[in-house]
C-alpha positions in Angstrom: 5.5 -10.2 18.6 6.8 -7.4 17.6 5.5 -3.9 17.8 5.6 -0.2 16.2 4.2 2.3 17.5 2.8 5.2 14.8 2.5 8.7 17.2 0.4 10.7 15.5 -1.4 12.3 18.9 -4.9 11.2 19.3 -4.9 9.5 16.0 -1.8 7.1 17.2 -1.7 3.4 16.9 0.4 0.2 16.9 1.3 -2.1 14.0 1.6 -5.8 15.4 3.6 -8.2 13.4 3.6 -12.1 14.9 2.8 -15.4 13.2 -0.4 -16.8 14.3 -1.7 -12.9 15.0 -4.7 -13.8 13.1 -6.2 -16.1 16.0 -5.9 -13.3 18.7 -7.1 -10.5 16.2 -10.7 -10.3 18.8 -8.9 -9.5 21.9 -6.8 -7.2 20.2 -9.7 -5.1 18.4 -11.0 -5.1 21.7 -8.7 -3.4 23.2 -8.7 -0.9 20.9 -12.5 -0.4 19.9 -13.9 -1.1 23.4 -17.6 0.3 23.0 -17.8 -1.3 19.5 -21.1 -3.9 19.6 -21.0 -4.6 15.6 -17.3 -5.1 13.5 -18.4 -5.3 9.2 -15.3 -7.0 8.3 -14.8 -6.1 4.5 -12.8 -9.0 2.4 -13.0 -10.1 -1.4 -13.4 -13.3 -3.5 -10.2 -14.1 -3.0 -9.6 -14.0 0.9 -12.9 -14.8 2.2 -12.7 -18.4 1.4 -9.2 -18.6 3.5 -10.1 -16.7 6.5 -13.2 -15.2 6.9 -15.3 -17.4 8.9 -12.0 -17.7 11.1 -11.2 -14.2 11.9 -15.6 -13.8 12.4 -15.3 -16.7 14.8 -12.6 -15.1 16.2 -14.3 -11.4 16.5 -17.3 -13.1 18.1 -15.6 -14.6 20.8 -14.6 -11.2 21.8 -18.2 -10.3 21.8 -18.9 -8.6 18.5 -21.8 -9.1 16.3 -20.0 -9.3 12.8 -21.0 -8.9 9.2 -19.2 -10.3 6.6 -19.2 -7.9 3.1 -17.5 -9.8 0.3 -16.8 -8.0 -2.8 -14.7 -9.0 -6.1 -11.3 -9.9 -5.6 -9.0 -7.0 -8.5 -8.4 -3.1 -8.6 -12.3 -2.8 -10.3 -13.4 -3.4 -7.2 -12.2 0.4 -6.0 -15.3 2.2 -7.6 -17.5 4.7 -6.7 -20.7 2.0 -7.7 -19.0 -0.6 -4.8 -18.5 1.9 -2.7 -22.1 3.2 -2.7 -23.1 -0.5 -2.2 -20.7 -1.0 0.8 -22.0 2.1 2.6 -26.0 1.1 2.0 -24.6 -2.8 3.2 -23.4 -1.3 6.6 -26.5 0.6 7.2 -28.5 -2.6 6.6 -26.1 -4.3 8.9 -27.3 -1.6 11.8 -23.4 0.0 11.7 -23.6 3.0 14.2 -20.7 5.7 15.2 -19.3 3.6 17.7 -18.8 0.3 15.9 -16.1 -0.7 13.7 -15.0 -2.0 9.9 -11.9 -4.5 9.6 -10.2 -4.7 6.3 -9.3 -8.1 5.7 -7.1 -8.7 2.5 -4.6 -6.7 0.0 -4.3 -3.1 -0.9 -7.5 -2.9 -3.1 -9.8 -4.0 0.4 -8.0 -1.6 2.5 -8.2 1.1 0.2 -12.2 0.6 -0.2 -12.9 -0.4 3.6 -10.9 2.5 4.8 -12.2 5.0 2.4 -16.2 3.6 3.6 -14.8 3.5 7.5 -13.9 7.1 6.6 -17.3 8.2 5.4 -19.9 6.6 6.6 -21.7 8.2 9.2 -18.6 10.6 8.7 -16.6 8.4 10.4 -15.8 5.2 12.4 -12.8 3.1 13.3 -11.0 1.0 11.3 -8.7 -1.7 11.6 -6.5 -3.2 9.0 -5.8 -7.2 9.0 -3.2 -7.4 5.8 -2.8 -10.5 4.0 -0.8 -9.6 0.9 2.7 -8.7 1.2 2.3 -5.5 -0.6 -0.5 -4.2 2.1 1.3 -5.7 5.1 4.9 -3.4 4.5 3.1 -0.5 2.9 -0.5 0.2 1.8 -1.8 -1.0 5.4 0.0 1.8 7.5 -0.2 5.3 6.7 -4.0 5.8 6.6 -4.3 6.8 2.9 -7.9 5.3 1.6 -9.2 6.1 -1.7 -11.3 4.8 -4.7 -10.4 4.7 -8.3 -12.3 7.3 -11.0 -12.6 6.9 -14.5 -9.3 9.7 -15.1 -6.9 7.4 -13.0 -6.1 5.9 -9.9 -6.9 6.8 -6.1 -8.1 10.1 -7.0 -10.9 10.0 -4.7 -9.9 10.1 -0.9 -8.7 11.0 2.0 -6.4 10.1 5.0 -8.1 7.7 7.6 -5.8 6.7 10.3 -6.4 2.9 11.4 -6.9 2.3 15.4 -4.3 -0.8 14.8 -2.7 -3.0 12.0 -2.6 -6.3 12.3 0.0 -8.4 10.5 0.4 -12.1 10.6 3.4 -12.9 8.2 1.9 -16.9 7.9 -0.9 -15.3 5.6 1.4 -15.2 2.9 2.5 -18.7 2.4 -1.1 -18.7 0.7 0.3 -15.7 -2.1 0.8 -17.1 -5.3 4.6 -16.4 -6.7 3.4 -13.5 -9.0 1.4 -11.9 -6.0 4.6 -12.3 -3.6 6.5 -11.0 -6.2 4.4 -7.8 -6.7 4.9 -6.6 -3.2 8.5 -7.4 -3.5 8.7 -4.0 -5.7 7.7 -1.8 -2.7 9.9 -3.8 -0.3 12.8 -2.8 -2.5 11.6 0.9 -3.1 12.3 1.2 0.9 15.7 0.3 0.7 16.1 2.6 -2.3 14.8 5.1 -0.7 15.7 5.2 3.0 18.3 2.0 3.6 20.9 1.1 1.6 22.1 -1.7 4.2 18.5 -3.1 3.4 19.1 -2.7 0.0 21.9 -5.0 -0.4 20.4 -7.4 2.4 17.8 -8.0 0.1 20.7 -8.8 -2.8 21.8 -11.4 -0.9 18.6 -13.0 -0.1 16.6 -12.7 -3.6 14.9 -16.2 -3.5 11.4 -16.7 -2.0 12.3 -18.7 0.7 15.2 -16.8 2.1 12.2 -13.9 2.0 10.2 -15.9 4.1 12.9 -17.0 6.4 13.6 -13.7 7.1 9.9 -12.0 6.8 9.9 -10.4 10.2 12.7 -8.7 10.0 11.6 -7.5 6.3 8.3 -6.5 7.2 9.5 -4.4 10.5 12.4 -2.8 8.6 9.5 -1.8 6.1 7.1 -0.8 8.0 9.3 1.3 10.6 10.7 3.4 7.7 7.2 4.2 6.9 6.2 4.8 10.3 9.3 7.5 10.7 8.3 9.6 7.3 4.2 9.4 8.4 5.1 10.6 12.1 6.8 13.9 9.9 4.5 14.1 7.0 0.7 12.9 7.5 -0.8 14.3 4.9 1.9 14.1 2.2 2.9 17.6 1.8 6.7 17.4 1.9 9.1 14.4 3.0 6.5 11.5 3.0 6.3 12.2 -1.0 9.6 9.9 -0.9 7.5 6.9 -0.7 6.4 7.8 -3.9 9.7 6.7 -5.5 8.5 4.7 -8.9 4.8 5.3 -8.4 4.0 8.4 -10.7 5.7 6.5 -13.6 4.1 3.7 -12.3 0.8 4.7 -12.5 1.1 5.5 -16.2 2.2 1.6 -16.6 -1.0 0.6 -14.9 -3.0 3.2 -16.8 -1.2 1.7 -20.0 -2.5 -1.7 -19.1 -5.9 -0.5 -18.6 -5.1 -1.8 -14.5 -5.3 -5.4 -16.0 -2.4 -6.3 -17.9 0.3 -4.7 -15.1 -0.2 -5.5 -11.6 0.4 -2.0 -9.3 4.1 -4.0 -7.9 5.2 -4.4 -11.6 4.1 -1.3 -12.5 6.2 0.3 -9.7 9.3 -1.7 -10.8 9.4 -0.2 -14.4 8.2 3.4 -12.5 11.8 2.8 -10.2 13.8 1.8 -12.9 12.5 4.4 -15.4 13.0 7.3 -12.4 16.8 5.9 -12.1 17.4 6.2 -15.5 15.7 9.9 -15.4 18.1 10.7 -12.0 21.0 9.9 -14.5 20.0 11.9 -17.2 19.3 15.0 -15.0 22.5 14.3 -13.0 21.0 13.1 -9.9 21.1 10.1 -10.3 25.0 8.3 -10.1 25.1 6.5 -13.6 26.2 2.4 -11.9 22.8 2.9 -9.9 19.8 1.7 -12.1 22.0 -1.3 -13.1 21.7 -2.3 -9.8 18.2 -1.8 -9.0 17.6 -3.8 -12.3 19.6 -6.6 -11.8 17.7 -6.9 -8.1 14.5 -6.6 -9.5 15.1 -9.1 -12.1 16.1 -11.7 -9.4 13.0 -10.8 -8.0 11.1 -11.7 -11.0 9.7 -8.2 -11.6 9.9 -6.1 -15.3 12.4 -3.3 -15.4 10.9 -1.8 -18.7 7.1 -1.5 -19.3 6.3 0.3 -23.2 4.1 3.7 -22.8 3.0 6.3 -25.0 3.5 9.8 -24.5 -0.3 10.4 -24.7 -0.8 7.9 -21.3 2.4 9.3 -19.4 0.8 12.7 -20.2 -2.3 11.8 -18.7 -1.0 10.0 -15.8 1.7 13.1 -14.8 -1.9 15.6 -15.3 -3.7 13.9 -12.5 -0.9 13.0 -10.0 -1.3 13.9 -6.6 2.2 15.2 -6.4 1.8 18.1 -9.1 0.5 21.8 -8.5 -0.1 23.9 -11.7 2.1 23.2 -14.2 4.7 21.6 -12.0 5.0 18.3 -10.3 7.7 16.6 -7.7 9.2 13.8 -9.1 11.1 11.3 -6.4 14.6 10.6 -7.6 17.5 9.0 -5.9 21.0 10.9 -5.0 22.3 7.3 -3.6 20.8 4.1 -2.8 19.0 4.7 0.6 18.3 8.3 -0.1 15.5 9.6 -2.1 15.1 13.6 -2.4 11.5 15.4 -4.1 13.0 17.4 -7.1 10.2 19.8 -8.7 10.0 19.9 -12.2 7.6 21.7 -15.3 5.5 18.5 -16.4 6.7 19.7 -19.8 10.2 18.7 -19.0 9.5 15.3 -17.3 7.3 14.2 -20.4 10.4 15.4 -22.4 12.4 13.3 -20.3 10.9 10.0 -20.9 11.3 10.7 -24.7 
């Protein structure tokens, strides 16, 4: 097994990543959750059929009472209506202040389950069981948990810590090649960002199984980059913005697509390439990068160029997270493996993308 510990003082945890983790995921909430009588494991459509009733038989051999709350499987899921129905679900269920909620499945579950965990009875654990790649190297750790609202995406949250992450790696020989290829964008945005020897590793391994012969070691490397810029930067004021490299553009592509057409991974690969091309043109950037980050994320079967309108990239840059007033950071790369926060008028990055 191998372990990372995120030291964050009393809000601390580790993120355990072994094969076959998902059998041994009672004992290890119990050691973390030990006056918890009642876990409400939260899952979708998708997941629940694959492991729900194991990881509940697994919980109750540890001595839980469990609850299983499936919801739809998809991003419409993320709602303030779901939300609602999630929190009256756990009251029915007899949640109280020292039990627990699991998230079992992708980014979408662990954003909603978190964000509930967060707020009901202002607060109980929470434990994240990932089972995409995309939630198992980055929306997993962190404790970001949020809803959508009607003006854009995650704009309704706050940071809940997890007590643990659980990661087993053999959950995602059951990803489809589109859904292993969507959390293949953020695997590539750390070694943009922070590792450039990760980076090219990842050239030289493109292929789906040469991933998954190597999926420890990816999802480690991943995960302890984002473990180093949470432990300085919990609530995203300064240097964990980085990990935001490709996701303001990004979240006018998924805007643009009405969160349907454009998956949040593909959406994040045009956001990359479109802020490399922006690096360039502001001289940030050097000019033989975004032909390199193009040519990986074709091999990776992922679209470098996603058509916006300057009405949707305006609306998008007005509600992202990263702006104050009339300004907003924008994550740009001086070199491959290091990403800087360069602030900008919104005025001139809307002009940019002209």
């Amino acid at each position: 097994m191998k372990t990372l510990h995120v030291d964050l003082g009393s809000r601390s945890y580790d993120i355990q990543i072994a094969p076959g983790l998902l059998d041994k995921v009672g004992e290890e909430i119990r050691k973390v959750c030990p006056r918890a009588k009642r876990i409400a494991i939260v899952t979708d459509t998708n997941v629940e059929p694959l492991y729900g009733a194991r990881v509940e038989d697994r919980l109750e051999a540890a001595g839980f009472d469990t609850g299983l709350f499936t919801g739809p499987a998809g991003e419409g899921a993320k709602c303030a209506t779901h939300l609602a129905a999630l929190w009256e679900a756990m009251m029915h269920f007899g949640l109280t202040r020292t039990d627990a909620v699991v998230a079992l499945g992708g980014g979408v579950v662990g954003d909603l389950a978190g964000f509930a965990a967060a707020t009901i009875l202002r607060g109980v654990d929470f434990i994240q069981i990932p089972t995409t790649l995309l939630a198992q190297v980055d929306s997993s750790v962190g404790g970001k948990v949020a809803i959508d609202l009607a003006a854009g995406k995650n704009l309704a949250g706050c940071f809940w810590q997890p007590r643990a992450v659980l990661m087993d790696p053999d959950t995602l020989n059951t990803l489809d090649d589109k859904t292993f290829s969507d959390g293949m964008a953020e695997v590539v945005k750390y070694g943009c960002i922070a590792d450039r020897d990760f980076f090219e590793f990842l050239c030289a391994h493109p292929s789906r199984a040469q991933l998954m012969a190597n999926i420890e070691h990816i999802l480690y490397t991943c995960c302890n980059i984002k473990r180093s810029v949470v432990e300085k930067d919990e609530l995203d004021t300064g240097k964990r913005m980085v990990l935001n490299f490709g996701h303001t553009l990004g979240h006018a592509y998924e805007l643009a697509g009405n969160y349907e057409k454009w998956t949040h991974g593909q959406a994040v690969s045009a956001g990359m390439c479109a802020a490399a091309g922006l690096g360039v043109s502001l001289g940030v950037t050097p000019a033989q990068l975004p032909g390199r980050l193009e040519g990986l994320l074709k091999a990776l079967d992922l679209p470098t160029h996603i058509d916006c309108t300057a009405e949707v990239y305006a609306a998008a840059i007005g509600h992202d997270k990263k702006g104050a007033g009339e300004d907003i950071s924008v994550i740009l790369l001086e070199e491959l493996g290091r990403a800087v926060a360069k602030k900008m008028p919104k005025a001139k990055l809307l002009e940019g993308l002209q």
